[in-house]
C-alpha positions in Angstrom: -60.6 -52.9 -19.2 -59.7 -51.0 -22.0 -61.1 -53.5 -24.4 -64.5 -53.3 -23.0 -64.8 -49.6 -22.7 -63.2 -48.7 -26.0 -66.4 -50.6 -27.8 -68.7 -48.3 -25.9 -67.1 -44.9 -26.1 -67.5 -45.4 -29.9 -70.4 -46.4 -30.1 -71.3 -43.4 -27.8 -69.5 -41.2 -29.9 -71.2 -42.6 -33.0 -74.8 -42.5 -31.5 -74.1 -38.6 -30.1 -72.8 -37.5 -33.6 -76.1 -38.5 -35.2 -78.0 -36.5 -33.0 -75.9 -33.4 -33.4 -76.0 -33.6 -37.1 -79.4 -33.5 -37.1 -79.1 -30.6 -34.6 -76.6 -29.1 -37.0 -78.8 -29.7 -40.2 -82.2 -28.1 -37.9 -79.6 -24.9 -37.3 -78.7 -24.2 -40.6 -82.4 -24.3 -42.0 -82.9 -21.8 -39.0 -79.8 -19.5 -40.1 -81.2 -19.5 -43.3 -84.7 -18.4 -42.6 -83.1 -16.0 -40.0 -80.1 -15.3 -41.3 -80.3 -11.6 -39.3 -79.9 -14.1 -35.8 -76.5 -13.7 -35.1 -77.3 -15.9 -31.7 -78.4 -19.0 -34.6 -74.3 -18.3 -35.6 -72.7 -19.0 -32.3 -75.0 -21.5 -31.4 -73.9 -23.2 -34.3 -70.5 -22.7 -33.9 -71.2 -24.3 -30.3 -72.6 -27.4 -31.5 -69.6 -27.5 -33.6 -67.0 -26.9 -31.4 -68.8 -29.2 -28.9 -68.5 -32.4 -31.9 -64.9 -31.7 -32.5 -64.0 -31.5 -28.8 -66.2 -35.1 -28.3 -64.5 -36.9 -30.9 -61.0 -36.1 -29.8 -61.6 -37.1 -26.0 -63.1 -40.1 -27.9 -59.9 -40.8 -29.4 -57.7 -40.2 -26.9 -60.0 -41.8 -24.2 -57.2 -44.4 -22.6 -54.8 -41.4 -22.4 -54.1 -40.3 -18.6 -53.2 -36.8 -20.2 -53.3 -35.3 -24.0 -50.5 -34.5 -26.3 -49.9 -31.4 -26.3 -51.1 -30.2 -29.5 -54.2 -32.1 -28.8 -54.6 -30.9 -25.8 -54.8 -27.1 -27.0 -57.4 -28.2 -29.3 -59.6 -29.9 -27.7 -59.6 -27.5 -24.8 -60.0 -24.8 -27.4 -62.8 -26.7 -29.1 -64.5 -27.9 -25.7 -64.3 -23.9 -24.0 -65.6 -22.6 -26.9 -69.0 -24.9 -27.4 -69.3 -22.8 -23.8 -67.8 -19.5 -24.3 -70.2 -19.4 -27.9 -73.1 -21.1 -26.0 -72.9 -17.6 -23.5 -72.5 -15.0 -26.2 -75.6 -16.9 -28.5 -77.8 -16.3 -25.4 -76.5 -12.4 -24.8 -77.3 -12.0 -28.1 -80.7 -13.8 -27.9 -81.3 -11.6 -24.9 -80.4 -8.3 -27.4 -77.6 -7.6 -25.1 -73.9 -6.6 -26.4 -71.2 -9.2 -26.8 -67.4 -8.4 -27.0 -66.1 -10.7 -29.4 -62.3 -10.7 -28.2 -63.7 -12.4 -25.0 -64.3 -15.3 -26.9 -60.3 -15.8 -28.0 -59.6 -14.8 -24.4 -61.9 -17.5 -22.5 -60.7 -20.3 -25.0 -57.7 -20.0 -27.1 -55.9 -18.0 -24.3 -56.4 -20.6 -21.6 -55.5 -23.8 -24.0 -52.3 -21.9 -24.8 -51.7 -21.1 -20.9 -52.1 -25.1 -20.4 -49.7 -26.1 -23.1 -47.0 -23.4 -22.0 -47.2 -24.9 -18.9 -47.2 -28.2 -19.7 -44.1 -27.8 -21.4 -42.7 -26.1 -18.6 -43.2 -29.1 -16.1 -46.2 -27.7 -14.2 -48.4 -30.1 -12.3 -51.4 -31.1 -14.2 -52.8 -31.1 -10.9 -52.8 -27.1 -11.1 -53.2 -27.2 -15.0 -56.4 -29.4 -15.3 -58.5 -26.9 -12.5 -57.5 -24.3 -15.0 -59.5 -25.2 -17.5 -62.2 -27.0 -15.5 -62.6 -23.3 -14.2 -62.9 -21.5 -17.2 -65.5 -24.0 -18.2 -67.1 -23.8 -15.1 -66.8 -19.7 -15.5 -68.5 -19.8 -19.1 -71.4 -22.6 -17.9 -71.9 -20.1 -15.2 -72.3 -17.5 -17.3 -74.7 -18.3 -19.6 -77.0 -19.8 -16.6 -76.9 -16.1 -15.7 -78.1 -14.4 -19.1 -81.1 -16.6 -19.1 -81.7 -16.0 -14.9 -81.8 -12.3 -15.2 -84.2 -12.8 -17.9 -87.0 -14.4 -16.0 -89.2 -11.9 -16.8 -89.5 -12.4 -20.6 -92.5 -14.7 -21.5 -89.9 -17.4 -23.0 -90.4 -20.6 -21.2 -88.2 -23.3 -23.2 -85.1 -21.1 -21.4 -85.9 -22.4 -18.0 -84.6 -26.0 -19.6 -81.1 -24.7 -20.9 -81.0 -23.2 -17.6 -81.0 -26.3 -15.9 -78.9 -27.8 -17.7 -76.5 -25.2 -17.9 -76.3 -25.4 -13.9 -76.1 -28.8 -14.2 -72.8 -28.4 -16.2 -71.5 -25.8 -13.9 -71.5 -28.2 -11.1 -70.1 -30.9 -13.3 -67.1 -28.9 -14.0 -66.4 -26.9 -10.6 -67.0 -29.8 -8.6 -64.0 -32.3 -10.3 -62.1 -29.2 -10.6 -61.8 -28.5 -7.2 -61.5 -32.3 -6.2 -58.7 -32.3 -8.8 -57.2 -29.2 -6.8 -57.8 -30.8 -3.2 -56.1 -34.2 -5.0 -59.3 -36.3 -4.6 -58.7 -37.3 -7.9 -56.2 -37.9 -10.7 -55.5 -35.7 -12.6 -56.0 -38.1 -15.6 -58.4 -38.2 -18.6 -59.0 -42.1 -18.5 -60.8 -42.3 -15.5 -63.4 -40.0 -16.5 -64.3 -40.2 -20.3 -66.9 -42.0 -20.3 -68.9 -40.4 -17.5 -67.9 -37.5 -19.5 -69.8 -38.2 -22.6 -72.4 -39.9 -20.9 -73.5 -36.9 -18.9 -72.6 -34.7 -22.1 -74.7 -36.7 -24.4 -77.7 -36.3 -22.6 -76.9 -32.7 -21.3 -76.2 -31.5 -24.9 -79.6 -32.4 -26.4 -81.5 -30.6 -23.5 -79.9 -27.8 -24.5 -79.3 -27.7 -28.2 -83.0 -28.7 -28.7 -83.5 -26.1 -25.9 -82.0 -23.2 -28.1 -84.1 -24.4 -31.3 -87.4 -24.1 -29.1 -86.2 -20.9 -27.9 -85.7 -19.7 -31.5 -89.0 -20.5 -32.1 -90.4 -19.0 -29.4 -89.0 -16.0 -29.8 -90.1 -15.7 -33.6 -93.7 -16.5 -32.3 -93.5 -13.9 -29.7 -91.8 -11.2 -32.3 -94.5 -11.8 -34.4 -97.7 -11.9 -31.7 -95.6 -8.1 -30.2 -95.4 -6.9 -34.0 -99.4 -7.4 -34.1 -99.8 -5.5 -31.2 -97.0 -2.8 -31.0 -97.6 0.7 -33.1 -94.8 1.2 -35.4 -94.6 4.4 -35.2 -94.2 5.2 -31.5 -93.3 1.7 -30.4 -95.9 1.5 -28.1 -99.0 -0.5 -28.2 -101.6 -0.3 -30.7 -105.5 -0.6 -29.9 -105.6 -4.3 -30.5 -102.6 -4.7 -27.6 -104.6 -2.2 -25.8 -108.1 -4.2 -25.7 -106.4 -7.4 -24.6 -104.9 -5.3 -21.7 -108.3 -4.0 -21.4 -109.9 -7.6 -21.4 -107.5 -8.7 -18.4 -107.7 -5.0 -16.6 -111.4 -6.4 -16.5 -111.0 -10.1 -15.4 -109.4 -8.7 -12.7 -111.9 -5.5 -11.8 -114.5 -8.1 -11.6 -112.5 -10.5 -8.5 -112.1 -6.6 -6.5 -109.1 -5.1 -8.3 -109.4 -1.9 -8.9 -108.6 -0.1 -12.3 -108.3 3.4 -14.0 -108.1 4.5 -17.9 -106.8 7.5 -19.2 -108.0 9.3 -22.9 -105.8 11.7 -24.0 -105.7 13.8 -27.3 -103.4 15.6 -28.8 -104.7 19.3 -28.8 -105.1 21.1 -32.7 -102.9 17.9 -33.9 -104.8 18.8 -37.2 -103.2 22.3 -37.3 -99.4 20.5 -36.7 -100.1 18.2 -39.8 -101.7 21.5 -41.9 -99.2 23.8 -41.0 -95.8 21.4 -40.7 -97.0 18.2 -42.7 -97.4 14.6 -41.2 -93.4 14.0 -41.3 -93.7 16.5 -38.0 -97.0 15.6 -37.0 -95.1 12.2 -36.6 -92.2 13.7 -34.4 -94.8 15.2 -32.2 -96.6 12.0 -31.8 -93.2 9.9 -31.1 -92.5 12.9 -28.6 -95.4 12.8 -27.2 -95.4 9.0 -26.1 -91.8 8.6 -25.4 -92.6 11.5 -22.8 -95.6 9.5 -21.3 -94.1 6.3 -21.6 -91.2 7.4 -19.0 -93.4 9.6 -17.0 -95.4 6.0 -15.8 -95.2 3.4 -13.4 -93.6 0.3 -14.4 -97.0 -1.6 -14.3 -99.0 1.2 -16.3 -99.5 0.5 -20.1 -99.4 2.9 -22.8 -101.3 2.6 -25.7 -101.5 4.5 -29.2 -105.3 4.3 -29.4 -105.6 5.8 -32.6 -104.5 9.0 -34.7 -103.3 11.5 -32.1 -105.5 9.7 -29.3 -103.6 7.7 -26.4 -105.2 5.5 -24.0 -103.3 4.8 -20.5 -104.3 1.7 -18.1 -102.9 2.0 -14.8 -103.6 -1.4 -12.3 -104.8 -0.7 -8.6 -105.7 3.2 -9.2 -108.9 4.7 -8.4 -110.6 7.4 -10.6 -108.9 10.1 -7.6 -105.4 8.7 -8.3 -105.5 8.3 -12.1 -107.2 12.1 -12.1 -103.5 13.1 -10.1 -101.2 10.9 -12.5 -103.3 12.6 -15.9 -102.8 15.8 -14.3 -99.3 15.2 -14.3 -98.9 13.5 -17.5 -100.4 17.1 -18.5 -97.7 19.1 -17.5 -95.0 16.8 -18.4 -96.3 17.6 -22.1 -97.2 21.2 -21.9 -94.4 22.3 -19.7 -91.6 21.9 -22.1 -91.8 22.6 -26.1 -91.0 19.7 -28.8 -87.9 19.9 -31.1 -89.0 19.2 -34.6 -85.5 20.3 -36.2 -87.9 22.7 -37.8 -89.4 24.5 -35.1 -89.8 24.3 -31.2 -93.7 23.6 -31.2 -95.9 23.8 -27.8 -98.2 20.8 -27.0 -101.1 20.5 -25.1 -103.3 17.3 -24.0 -106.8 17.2 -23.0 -107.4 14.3 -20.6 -110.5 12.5 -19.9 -110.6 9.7 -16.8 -113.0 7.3 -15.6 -112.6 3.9 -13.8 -113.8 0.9 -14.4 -116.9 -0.7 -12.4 -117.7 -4.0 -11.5 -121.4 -2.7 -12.9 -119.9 -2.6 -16.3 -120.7 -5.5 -19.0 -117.1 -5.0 -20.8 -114.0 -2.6 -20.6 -115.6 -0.8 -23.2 -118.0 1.0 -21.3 -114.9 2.6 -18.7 -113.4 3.7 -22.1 -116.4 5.2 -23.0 -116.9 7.2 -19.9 -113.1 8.4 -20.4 -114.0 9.4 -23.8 -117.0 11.7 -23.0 -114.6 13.3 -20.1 -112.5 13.8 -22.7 -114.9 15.6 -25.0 -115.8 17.6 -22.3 -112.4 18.6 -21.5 -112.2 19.4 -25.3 -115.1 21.4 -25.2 -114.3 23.6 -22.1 -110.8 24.7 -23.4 -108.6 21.9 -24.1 -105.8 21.8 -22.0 -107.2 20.1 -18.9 -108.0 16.9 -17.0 -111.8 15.9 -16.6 
């Protein structure tokens, strides 16, 4: 039996290498045109650990258990093409990563296996060990990419099934293993093993290049449309929230704009210069910006001028929220680290109407509000 398996783990072995090479020759173009993606690094280091932890079971295929100094590598190896896989997608997701979990979810269980190996435990309670910390880190990165559903990324949905697909893979012997459905042995499974991880792996290592792809499109399409300065939108993400605001006020759903202008901005940049005239402006939207709904969008629409979309308001309620959005500006003065400055806005409203050709003509009526607001003392909704 050995004869005729030995053929085909090798040539298994031989055909998965190929494709991870190329994989590993794709990510290092990537970490060089993005050599700021720290995620590209443990990916990489995945898809290394990952080959390394392959060829040994490979090698030591007709072995019911490992020797022990293989055995801490190749469970070091195989936990950390996980462990890396986890902290590569926290990383895509801009989220912290603690990189002394890494030792502790790999090297630390690999040791504990050896020690008691040597001690005379029962592989039986050894071998669910690992399969659990595996389990644990396949687990985890299925979560990272689930609790960002919300983020227009679509290759993640992929990973994410195969991810799940790898957490059953390795709860489900280890528990069987545990119960003592099955040996606890290497033999009988290696080649079910690299089956499932050849196919498994490419889903998800051409899954993370798609994703970096994706996500250098999307950087690029929210750099177009996001104001550097304030970090909100700028008029051109503005009109295509406009555009849709529209689509949608056409099939009955109702929708509300807000102008509002900075009041004697001019004066500011005269008397402080622009570098506070700035500081004003930042203050001023990361004040509206947390004084909105979640579904309301903010947008820089030019100079001191802000334009606010809010979905499912009529003119009475968006007159109520601008009101508000007032206060929240005028009530409390801006630090400049030069001065304490008072603010005002003047706030023109208008919704739009199914009678209206484009989304331009709502902005327009919220732009002559505005002027009259302006004109009849500043300070004021209209």
């Amino acid at each position: 039996m050995l004869l005729t398996i030995a053929p085909d783990l090798k040539t298994l072995f031989l055909s998965s290498a190929l494709s991870r090479g190329a994989f590993l020759l794709i990510f290092l173009v990537l970490l060089v045109s993005q050599s700021k993606a720290r995620y590209l690094r443990h990916w990489t280091s995945a898809l290394i650990a990952s080959t390394v932890g392959l060829y040994i079971t490979v090698e030591y295929a007709d072995h019911s258990l490992l020797p022990l100094p293989i055995a801490f590598v190749s469970y070091s190896t195989l936990l950390g093409s996980l462990v890396t896989s986890w902290t590569g997608l926290r990383l895509f997701y801009s989220r912290a990563v603690n990189l002394w979990l890494i030792p502790l979810l790999t090297i630390l269980p690999s040791a504990l296996y050896v020690l008691g190996a040597s001690l005379d435990f029962s592989a039986r309670l050894l071998l669910p060990m690992i399969y659990a910390i595996a389990a644990l880190a396949a687990g985890l990165a299925l979560y990272e990419i689930i609790r960002s559903s919300g983020q227009r990324l679509l290759t993640p949905y992929l990973v994410a099934a195969a991810f799940a697909t790898y957490f059953l893979a390795l709860a489900v012997p280890g528990i069987l293993i545990l119960a003592g459905v099955l040996p606890a042995a290497i033999d009988t499974s290696s080649l079910p093993a690299i089956l499932f991880d050849q196919a498994s792996s490419i889903l998800v290592y051409f899954g993370y290049i798609a994703m970096s792809g994706e996500r250098a499109t999307w950087d690029l399409r929210r750099q177009a449309t996001t104001d550097p300065l304030t970090g909100v939108a700028n008029r051109r993400g503005g009109q295509f929230t406009l555009e849709q605001m529209y689509r949608r006020q056409l099939r009955g759903r109702h929708c509300s704009v807000i102008l509002a202008d900075v009041d004697h901005f001019k004066n500011v940049n005269d008397t402080w210069g622009h570098e506070i005239g700035d500081v004003i402006l930042m203050g001023v939207a990361a004040r509206l910006g947390s004084s909105l709904r979640y579904e309301d969008y903010l947008v820089r629409w030019g100079g001191e001028e802000f334009l606010i979309i809010l979905p499912d308001t009529s003119v009475e309620e968006a007159k109520v929220s601008a009101e508000r959005l007032r206060e929240v500006i005028a009530n409390c003065p801006f630090s400049t680290g030069v001065a304490e400055l008072s603010i005002t806005l003047s706030l023109g409203c208008a919704r739009m109407d199914t009678q209206d050709l484009s989304y331009e003509e709502s902005v327009q009526r919220a732009d002559k509000s505005l002027y009259r607001a302006k004109g009849t003392g500043r300070n004021q909704v209209c």
